[in-house]
LOTI-957383 format. One record per residue (C-alpha): residue number from 1; residue in one letter; chain; z, y, x. Coordinates in nm, 2 decimals. Layout:
N
n=NUM res=A chain=A c3=Z c2=Y c1=X
...
//
This chain:
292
n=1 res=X chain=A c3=-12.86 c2=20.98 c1=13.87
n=2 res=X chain=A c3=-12.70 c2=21.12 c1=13.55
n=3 res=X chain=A c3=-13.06 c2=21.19 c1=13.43
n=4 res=X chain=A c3=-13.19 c2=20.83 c1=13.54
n=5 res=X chain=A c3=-12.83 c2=20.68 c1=13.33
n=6 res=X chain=A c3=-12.89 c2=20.88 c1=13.04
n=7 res=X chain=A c3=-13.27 c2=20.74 c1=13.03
n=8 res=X chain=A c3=-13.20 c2=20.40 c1=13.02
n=9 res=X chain=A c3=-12.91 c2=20.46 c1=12.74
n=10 res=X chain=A c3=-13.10 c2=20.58 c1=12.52
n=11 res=X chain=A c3=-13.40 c2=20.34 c1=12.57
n=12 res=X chain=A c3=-13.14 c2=20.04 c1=12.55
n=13 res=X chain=A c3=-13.03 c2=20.26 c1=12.21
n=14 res=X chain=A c3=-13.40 c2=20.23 c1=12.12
n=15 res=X chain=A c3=-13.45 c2=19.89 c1=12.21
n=16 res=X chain=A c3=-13.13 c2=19.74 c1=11.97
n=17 res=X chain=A c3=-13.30 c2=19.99 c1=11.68
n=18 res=X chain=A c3=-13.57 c2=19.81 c1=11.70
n=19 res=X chain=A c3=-13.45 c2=19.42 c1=11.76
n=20 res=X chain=A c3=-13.20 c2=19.50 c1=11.42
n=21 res=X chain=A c3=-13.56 c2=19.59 c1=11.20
n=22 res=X chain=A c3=-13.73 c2=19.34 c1=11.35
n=23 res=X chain=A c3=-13.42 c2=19.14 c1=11.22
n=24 res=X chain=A c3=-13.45 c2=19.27 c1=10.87
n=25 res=X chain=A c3=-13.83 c2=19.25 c1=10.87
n=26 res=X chain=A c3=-13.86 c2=18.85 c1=11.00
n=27 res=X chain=A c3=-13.54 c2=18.75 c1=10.75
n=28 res=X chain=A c3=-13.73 c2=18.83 c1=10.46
n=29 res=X chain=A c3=-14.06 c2=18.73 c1=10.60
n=30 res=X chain=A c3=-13.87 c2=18.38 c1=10.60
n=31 res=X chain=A c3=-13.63 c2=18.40 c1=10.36
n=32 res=X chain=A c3=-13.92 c2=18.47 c1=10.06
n=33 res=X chain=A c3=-13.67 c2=18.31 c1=9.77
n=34 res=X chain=A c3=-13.37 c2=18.61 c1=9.82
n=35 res=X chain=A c3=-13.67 c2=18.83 c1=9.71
n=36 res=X chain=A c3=-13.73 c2=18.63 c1=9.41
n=37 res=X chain=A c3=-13.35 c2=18.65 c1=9.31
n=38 res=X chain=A c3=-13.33 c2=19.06 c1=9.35
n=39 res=X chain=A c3=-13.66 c2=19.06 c1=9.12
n=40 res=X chain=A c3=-13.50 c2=18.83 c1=8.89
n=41 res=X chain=A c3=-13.13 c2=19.02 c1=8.90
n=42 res=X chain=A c3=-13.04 c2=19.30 c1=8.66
n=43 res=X chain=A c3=-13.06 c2=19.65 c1=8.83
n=44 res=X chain=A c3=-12.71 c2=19.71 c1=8.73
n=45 res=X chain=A c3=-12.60 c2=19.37 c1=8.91
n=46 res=X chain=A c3=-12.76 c2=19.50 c1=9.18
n=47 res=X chain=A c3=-12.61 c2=19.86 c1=9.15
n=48 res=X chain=A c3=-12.26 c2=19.73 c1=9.14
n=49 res=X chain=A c3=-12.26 c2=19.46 c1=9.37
n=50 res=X chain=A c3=-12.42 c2=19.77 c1=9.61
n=51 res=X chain=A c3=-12.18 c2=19.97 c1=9.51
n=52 res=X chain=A c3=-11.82 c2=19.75 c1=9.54
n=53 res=X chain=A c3=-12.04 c2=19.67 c1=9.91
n=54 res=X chain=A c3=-12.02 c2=20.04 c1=10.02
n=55 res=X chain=A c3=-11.66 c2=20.10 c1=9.93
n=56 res=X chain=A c3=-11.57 c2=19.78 c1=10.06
n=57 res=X chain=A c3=-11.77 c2=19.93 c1=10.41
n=58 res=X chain=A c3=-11.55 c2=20.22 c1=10.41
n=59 res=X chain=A c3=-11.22 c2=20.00 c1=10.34
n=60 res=X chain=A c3=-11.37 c2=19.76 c1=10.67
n=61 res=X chain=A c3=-11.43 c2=20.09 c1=10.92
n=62 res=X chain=A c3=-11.08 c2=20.21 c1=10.82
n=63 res=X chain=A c3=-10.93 c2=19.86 c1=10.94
n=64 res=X chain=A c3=-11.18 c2=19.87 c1=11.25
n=65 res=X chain=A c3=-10.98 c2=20.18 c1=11.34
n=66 res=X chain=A c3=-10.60 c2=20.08 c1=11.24
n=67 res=X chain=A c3=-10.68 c2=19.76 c1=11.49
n=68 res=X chain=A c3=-10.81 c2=20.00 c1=11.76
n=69 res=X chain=A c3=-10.47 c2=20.23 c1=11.75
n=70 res=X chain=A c3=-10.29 c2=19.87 c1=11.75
n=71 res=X chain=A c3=-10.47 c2=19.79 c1=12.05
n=72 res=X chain=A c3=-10.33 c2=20.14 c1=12.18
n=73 res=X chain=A c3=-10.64 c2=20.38 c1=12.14
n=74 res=X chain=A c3=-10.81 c2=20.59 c1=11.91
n=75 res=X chain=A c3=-11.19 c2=20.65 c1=11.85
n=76 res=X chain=A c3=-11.38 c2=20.91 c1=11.69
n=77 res=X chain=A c3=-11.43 c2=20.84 c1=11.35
n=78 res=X chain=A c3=-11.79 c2=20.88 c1=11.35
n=79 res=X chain=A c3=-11.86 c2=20.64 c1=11.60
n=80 res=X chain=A c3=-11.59 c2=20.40 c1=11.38
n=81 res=X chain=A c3=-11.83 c2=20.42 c1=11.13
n=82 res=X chain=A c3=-12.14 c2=20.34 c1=11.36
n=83 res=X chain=A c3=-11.99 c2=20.04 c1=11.52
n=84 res=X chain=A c3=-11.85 c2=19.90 c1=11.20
n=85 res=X chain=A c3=-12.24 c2=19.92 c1=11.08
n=86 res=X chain=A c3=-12.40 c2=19.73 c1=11.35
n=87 res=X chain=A c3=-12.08 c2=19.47 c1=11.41
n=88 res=X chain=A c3=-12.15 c2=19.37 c1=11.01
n=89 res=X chain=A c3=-12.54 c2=19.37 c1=11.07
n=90 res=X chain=A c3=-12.44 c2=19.14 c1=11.36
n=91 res=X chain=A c3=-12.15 c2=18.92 c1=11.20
n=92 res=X chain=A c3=-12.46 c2=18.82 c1=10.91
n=93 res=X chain=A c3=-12.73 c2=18.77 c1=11.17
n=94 res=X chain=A c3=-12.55 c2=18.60 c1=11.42
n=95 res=X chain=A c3=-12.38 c2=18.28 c1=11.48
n=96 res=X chain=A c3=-11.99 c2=18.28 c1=11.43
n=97 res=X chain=A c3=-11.81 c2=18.57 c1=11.37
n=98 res=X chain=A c3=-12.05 c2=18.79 c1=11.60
n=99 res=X chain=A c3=-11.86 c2=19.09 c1=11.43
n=100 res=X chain=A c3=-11.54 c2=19.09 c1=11.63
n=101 res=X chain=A c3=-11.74 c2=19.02 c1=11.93
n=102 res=X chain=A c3=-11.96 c2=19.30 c1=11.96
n=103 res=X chain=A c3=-11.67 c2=19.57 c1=11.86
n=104 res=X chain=A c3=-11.48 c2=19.40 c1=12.14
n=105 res=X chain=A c3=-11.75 c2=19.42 c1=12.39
n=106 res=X chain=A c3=-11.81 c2=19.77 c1=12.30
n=107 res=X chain=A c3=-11.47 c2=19.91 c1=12.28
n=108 res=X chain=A c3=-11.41 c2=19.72 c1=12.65
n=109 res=X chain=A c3=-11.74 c2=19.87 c1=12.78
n=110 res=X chain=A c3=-11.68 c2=20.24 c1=12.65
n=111 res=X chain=A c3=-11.32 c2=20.28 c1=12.59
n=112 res=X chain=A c3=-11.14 c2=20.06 c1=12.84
n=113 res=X chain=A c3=-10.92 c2=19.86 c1=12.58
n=114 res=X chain=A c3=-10.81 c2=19.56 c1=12.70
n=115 res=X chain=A c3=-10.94 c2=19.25 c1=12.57
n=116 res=X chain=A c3=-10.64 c2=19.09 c1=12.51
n=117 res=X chain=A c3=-10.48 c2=19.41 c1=12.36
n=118 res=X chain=A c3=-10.79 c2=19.40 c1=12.07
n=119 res=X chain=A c3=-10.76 c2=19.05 c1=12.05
n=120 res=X chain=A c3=-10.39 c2=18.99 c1=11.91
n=121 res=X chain=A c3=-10.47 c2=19.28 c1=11.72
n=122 res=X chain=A c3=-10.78 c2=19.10 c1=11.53
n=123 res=X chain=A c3=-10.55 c2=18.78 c1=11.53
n=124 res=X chain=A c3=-10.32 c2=18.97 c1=11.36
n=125 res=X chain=A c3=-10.60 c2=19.11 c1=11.11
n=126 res=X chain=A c3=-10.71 c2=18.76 c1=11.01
n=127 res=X chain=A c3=-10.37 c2=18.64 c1=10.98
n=128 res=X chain=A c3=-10.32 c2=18.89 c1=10.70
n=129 res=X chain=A c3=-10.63 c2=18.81 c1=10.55
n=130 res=X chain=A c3=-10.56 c2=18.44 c1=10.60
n=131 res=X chain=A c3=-10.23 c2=18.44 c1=10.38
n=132 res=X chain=A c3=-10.44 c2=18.65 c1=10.10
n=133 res=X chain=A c3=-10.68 c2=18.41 c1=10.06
n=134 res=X chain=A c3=-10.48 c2=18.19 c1=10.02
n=135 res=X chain=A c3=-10.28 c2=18.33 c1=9.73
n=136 res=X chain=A c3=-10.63 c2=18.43 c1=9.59
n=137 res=X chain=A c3=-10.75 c2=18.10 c1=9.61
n=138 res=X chain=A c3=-10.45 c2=17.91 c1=9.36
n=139 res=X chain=A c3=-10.29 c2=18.22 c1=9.18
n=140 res=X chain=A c3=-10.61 c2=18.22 c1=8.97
n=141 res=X chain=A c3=-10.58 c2=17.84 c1=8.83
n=142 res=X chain=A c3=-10.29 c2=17.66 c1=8.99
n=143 res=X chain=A c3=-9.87 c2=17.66 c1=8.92
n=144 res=X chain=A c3=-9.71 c2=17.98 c1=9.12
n=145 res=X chain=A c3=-9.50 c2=17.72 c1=9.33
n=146 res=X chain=A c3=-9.87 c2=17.55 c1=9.46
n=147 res=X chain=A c3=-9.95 c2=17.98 c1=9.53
n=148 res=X chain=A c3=-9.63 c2=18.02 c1=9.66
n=149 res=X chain=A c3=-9.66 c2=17.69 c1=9.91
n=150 res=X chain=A c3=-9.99 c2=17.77 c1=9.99
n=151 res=X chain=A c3=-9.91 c2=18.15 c1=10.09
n=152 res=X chain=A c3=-9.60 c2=18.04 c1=10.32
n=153 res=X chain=A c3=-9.84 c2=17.77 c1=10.45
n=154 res=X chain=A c3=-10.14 c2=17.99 c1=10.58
n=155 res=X chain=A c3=-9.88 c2=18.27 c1=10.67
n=156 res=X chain=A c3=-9.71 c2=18.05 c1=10.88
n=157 res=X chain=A c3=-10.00 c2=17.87 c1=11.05
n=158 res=X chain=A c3=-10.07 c2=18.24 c1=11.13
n=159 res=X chain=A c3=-9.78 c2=18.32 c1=11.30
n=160 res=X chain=A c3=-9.75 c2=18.03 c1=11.51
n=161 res=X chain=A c3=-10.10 c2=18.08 c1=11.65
n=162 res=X chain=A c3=-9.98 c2=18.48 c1=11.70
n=163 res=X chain=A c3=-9.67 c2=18.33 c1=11.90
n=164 res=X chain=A c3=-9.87 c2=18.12 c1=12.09
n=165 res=X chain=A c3=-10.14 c2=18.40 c1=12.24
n=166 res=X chain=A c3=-9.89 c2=18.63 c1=12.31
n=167 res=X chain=A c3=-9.73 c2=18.37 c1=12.52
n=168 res=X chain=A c3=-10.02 c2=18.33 c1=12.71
n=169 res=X chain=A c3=-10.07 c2=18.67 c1=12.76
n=170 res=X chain=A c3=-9.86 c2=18.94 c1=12.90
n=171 res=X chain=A c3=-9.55 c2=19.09 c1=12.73
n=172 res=X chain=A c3=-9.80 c2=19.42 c1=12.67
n=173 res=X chain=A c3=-10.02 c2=19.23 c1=12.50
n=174 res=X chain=A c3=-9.81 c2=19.25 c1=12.13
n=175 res=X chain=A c3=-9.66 c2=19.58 c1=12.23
n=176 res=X chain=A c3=-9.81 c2=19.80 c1=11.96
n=177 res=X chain=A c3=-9.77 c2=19.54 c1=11.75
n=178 res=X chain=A c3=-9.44 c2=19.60 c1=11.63
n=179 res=X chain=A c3=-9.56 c2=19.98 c1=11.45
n=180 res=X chain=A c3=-9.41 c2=19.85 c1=11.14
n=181 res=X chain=A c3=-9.64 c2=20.10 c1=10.97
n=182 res=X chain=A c3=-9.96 c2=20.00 c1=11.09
n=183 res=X chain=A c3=-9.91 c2=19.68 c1=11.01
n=184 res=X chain=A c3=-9.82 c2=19.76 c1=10.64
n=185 res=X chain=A c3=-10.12 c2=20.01 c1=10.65
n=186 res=X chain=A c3=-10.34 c2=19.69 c1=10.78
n=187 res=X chain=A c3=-10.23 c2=19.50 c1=10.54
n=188 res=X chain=A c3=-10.31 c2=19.67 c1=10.21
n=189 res=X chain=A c3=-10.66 c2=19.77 c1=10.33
n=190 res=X chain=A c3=-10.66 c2=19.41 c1=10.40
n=191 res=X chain=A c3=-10.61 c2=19.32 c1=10.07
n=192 res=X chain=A c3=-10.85 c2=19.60 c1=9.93
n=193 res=X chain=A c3=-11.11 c2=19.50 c1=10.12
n=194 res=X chain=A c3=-11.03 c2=19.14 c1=9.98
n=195 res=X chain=A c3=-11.06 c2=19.26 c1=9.65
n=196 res=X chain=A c3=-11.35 c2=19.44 c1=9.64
n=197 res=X chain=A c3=-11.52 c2=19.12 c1=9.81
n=198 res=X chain=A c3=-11.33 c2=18.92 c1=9.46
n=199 res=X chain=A c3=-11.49 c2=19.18 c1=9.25
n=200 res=X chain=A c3=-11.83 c2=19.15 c1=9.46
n=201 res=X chain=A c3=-11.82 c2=18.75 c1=9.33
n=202 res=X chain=A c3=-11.71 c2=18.82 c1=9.02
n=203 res=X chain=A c3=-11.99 c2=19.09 c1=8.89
n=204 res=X chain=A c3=-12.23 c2=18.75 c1=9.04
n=205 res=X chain=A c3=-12.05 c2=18.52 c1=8.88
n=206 res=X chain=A c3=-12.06 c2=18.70 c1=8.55
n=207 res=X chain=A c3=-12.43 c2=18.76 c1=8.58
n=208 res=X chain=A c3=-12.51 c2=18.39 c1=8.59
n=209 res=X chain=A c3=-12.18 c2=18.24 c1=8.32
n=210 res=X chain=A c3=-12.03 c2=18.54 c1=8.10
n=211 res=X chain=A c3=-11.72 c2=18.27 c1=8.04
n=212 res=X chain=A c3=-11.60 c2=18.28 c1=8.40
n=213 res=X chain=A c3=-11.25 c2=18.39 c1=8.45
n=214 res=X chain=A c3=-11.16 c2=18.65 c1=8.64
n=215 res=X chain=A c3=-10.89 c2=18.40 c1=8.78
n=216 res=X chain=A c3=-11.19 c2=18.19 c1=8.86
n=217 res=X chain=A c3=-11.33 c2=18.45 c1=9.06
n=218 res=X chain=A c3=-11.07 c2=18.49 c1=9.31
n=219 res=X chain=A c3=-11.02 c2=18.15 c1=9.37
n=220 res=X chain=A c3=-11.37 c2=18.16 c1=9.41
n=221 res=X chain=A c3=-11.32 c2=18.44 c1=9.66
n=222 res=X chain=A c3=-11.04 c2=18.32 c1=9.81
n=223 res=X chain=A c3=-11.25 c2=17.94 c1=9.93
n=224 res=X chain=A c3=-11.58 c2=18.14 c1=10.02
n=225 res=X chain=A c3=-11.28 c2=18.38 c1=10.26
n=226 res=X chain=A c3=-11.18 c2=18.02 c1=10.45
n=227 res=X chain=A c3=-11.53 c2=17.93 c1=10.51
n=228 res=X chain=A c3=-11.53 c2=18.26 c1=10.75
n=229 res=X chain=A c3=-11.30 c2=18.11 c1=11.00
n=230 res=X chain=A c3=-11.57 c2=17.82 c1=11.07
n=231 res=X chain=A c3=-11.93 c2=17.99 c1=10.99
n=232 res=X chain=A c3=-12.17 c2=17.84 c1=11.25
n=233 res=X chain=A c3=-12.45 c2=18.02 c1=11.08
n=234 res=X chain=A c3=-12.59 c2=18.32 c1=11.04
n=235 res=X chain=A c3=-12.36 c2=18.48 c1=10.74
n=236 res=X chain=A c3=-12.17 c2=18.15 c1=10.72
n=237 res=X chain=A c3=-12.51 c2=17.95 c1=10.53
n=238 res=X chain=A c3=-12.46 c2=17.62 c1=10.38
n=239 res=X chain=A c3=-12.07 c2=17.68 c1=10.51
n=240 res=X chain=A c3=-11.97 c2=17.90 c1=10.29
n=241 res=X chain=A c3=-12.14 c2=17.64 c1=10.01
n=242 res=X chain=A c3=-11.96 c2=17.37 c1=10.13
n=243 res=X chain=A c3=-11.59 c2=17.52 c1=10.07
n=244 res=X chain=A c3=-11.71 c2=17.63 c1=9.72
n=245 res=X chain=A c3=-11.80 c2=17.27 c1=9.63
n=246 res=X chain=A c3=-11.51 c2=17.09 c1=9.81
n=247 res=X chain=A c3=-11.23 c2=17.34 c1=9.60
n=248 res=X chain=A c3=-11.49 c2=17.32 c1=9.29
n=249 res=X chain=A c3=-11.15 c2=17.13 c1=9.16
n=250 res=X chain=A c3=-10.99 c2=17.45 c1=9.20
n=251 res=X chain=A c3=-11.19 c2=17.73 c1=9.09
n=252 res=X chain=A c3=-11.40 c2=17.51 c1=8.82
n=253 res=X chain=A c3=-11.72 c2=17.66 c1=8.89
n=254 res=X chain=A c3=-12.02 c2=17.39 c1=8.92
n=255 res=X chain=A c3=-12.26 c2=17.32 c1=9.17
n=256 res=X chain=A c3=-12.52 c2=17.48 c1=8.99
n=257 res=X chain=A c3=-12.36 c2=17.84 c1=8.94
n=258 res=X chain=A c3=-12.24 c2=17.82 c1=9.31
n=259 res=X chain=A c3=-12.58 c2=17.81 c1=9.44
n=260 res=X chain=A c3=-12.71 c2=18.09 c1=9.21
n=261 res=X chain=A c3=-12.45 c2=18.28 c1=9.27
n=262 res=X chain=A c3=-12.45 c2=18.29 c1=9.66
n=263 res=X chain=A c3=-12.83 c2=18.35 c1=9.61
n=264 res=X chain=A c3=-12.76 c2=18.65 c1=9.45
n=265 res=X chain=A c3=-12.52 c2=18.72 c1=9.68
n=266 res=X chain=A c3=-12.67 c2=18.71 c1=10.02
n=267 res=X chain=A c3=-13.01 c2=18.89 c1=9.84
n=268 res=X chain=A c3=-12.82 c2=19.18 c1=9.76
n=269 res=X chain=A c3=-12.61 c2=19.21 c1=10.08
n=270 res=X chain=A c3=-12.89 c2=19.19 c1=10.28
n=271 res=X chain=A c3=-13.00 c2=19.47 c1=10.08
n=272 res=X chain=A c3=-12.69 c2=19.62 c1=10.14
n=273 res=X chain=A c3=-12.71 c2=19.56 c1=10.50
n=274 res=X chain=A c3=-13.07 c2=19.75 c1=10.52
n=275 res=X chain=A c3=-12.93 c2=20.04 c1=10.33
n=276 res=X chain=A c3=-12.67 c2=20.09 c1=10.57
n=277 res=X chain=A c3=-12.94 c2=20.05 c1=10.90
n=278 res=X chain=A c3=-13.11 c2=20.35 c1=10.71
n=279 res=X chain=A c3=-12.78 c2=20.57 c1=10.68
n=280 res=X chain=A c3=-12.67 c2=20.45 c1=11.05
n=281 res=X chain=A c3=-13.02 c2=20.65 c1=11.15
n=282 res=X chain=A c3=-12.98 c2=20.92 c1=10.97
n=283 res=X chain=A c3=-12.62 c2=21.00 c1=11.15
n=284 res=X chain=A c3=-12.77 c2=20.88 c1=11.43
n=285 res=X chain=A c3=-13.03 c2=21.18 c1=11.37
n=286 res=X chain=A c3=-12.80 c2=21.43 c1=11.30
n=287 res=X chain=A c3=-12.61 c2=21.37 c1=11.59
n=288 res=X chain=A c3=-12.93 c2=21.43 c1=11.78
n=289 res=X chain=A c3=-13.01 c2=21.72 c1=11.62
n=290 res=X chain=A c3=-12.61 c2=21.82 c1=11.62
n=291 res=X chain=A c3=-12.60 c2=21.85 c1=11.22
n=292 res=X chain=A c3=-12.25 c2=21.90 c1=11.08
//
């Protein structure tokens, strides 16, 4: 039976392999004008948008795990790094924010954790990197009071809908919640991985308009970070666009140079995206072939 359960794991581990090339393989089979934009793109754009992408992956695998041990567990940090790969392939090829959903699914499936317990721990997640975005979005261009506003806005927002979940839920539900120290720790790599995505736009940016402001770019950031909460698309397409133009009275940046820009954008990070497939196999390999 073990034999028969070990089969069918690893053909269902074959099977997703293959669906996620396929993926890669069809998206630039129909998506011939992000292949344009990388030929047209400086290497060194392309290097350091690749390279703020894979720091920013290691910042994201290291929150994955800080929102597991608030959730009361602890993974393997291997496998951390695994799942943060394929839940990233998965939050820019699916609907919504697939992302959270497959971790969640997974982490139920293999580890037991409750779904409520991961959920008020993502809430929590987003909450933080709610209120950032919001600074980002006005401390580049507006008055600090408009900032300040905005921040207690957002942060408040947040909390309410915290409140409300965990009084739907059991008292256990919030429990690790109140590690004072986690939540610091969540909180700055929240707002390193938010800065390393304000970088991401602003190396873009630069490429297309050498005048744009580095306050520009995080109120730039900080719009394209809201559109996340309502992406209906796959990686948040023609959302995402529609934030930037409706706050274009924030962050100044025009139509044209918005468009450009998240061409370049989603070119490189799906890029990005098949570079990290490639290094998911290889640990995937060396696992197999019990490499240290």
């Amino acid at each position: 039976m073990k034999l028969l359960s070990g089969h069918i794991k690893q053909i269902l581990a074959t099977l997703i392999l293959c669906v996620t090339a396929g993926l890669f393989i069809y998206f630039f089979a129909t998506h011939s004008e992000y292949v344009t934009r990388v030929k047209q793109t400086s290497p060194l754009v392309i290097a350091s948008v690749l390279a703020v992408n894979f720091l920013g992956v290691f910042i994201l695998a290291a929150i994955n795990q800080i929102t597991v041990r608030l959730a009361g567990k602890r993974i393997d940090g291997r496998e951390n790094f695994l799942l943060t790969i394929y839940s990233s392939i998965a939050n820019f090829f699916g609907p919504l924010q697939s992302g959270p959903g497959v971790r969640a699914a997974y982490l139920k499936t293999k580890h037991g954790i409750k779904l409520r317990s991961y959920t008020a721990a993502t809430l929590l997640y987003f909450a933080i990197f709610a209120v950032i975005s919001a600074v980002f979005l006005l401390v580049g261009t507006c008055p600090w009071w408009q900032t300040l506003l905005g921040a207690i806005s957002c942060g408040g927002l947040s909390f309410a809908v915290i409140r409300w979940y965990a009084k739907k839920n059991t008292h256990d539900t919030l429990v690790s919640l109140q590690t004072p120290r986690l939540i610091g720790l969540l909180a700055i790599l929240t707002l390193a991985q938010l800065l390393c995505i304000a970088v991401r736009y602003y190396i873009e940016l630069r490429s297309i308009n050498a005048s744009i402001s580095v306050g520009q770019a995080l109120s730039y950031a900080g719009a394209a970070n809201f559109s996340l909460f309502v992406s209906i698309t796959p990686d948040g397409v023609g959302i995402r666009e529609a934030f930037l133009l409706a706050s274009q009275q924030i962050h100044g940046i025009n139509p044209s140079e918005i468009v450009a820009a998240n061409l370049i954008d989603r070119a490189t990070y799906v890029l990005y995206l098949g570079l990290l497939f490639i290094l998911a196999l290889s640990l995937h390999a060396k696992q197999k072939l019990k490499i240290k």
